[in-house]
N, C-alpha and C positions, 0 to 999 in steps of 0.2 A: 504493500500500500504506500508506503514511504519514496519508495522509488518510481512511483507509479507518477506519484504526484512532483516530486521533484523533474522528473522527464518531462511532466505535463508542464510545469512552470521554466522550465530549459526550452521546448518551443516556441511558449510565449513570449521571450526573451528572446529570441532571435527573429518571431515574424516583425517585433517592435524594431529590432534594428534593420530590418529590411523595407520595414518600413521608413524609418528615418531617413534613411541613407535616400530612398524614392523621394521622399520629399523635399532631400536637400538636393538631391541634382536637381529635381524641376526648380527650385528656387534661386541658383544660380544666376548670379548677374551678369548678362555679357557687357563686353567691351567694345566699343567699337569706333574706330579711328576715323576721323573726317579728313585725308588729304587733301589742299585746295589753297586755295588763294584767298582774295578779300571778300568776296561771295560766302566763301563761307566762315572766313574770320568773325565777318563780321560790320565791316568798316563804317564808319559814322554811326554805330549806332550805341545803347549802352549797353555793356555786356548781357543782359539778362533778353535782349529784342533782338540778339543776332540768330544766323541758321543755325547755328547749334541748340543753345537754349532753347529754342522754342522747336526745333526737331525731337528733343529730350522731352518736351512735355508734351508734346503730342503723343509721342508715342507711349509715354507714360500712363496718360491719360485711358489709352486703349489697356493696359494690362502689362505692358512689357517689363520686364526688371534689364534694364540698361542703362549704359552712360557711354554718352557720345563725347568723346576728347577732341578738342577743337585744336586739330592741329592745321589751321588753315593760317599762311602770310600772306599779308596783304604785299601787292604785287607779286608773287610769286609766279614760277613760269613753269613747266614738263621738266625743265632741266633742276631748278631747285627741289622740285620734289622729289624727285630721283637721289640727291645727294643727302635728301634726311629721311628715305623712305627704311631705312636701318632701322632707328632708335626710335622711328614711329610708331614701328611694329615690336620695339623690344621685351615690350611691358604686358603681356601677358596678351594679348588683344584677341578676340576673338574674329572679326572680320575688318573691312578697310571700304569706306566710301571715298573713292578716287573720281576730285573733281577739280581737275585740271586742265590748261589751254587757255583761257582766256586771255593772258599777256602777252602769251606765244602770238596768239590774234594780233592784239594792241600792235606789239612789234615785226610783227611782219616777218616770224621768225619759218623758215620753209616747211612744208607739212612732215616731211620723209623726217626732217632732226625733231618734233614735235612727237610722232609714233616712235620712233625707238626711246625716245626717254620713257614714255608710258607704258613699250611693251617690255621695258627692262624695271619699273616696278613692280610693274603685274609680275614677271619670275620670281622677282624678292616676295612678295608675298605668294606665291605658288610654291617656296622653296619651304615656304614656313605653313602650309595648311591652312591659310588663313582666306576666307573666301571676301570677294570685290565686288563690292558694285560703281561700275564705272560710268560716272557721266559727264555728258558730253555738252556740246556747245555749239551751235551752229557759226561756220562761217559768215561772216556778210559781204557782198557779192566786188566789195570793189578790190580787192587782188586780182580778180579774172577768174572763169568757172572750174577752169584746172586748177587752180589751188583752191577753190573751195569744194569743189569732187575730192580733192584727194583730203583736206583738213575735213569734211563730213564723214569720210567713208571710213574713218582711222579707227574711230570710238563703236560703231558694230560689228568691225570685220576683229580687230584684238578683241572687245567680250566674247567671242564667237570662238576664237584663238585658244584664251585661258578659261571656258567657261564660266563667265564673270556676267554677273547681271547686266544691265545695260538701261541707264536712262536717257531719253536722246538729250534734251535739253535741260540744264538747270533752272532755265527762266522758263520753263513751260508753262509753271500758273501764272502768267503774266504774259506768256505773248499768245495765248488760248484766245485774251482779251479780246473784245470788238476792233475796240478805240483804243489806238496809240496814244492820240495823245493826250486822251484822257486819262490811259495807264500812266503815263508820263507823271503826269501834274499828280495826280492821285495817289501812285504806287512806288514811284522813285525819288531819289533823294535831288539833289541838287542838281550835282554832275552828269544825271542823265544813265550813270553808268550802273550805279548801285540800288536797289530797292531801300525801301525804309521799313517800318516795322511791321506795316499793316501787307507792305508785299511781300514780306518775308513771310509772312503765316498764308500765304496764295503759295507761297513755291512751296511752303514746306508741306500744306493739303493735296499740291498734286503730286508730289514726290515721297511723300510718308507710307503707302501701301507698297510701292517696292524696297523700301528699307526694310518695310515689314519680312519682305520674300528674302531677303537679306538674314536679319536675327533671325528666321525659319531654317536656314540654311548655315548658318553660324553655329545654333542650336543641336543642328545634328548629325555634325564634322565629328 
């Protein structure tokens, strides 16, 4: 009888910790690294109203246990990113939103030197298991259509490459818009260049369900 019950209390004790153990991996916080430039830095606004923050409480708000690390500089270029895409990832991270290009634009830097910087972070984090969602930027027409075919085509054919998510545009909640230039006056900052707080929560609405597909895929690496 003695040993009947003691065995009976030794299973209980184990489905308790298999239980536990269940519990603590679903409650497991991911990590998750914002590569990028002033877009996602941040820029003009106060820290709490930029794409990170308010990407962290949206998705928050949905259930997710995460934190999004704002590793975005402003100006930053394909080439900067690449020289700190190391110590971005060295910190435990579970996945990498890679959103870069847009200075590369600015400066008129060639498409071909803009994709090998990008396809050689996607390796660094391929090297480390760490899954990408990569987005992208559209060209604007005045380079000429060869480099905006080739600076378009870069960001679906590499996700397609390293099986990497793929958003096409950053600015997507905002250029969906009607009215330019009512997006303008409305939705961006001064410079024409940047969103403000109230377009930051349009990009981050249309961009937050494949981040979702992101932590899903993070989740179960």
């Amino acid at each position: 009888m003695r040993y009947g019950a003691r065995r009976g209390r030794n299973k209980v004790a184990a489905g308790m910790i298999l239980m536990t153990t269940a519990v603590t991996a679903q409650a497991e916080t991911l990590t998750i690294a914002a590569l990028g430039d002033s877009l996602t830095q941040g820029y003009g606004l106060p820290a709490e109203q930029g794409f990170v923050p308010q990407l962290q409480n949206w998705l928050v708000e949905r259930g997710h246990d995460v934190v999004i690390i704002n590793a975005g500089v402003s100006g930053d270029t394909t080439a900067g990113g690449l020289n700190r895409v190391e110590w971005t990832l060295a910190d435990g991270v579970d996945g990498m939103i890679l959103a870069l290009g847009g200075n590369d634009l600015l400066r008129g830097i060639p498409p071909e030197a803009s994709r090998s910087n990008l396809d050689n972070i996607l390796k660094a984090a391929t090297a480390q298991d760490i899954d990408v969602m990569l987005v992208g930027l559209p060209a604007p027409g005045n380079y000429g259509p060869d480099y905006k075919a080739a600076f378009d085509s870069m960001y679906p054919e590499l996700a397609a490459t390293y099986d990497a998510l793929h958003f096409k545009d950053f600015l997507a909640g905002l250029s969906v818009l009607p009215n330019r230039a009512t997006t303008l006056r409305k939705y961006m900052q001064s410079d024409g260049i940047h969103p403000n707080a109230e377009g930051v929560a349009l990009i981050v609405d249309a961009m937050g369900p494949t981040v979702e597909q992101l932590l899903d895929r993070a989740a179960g690496s």
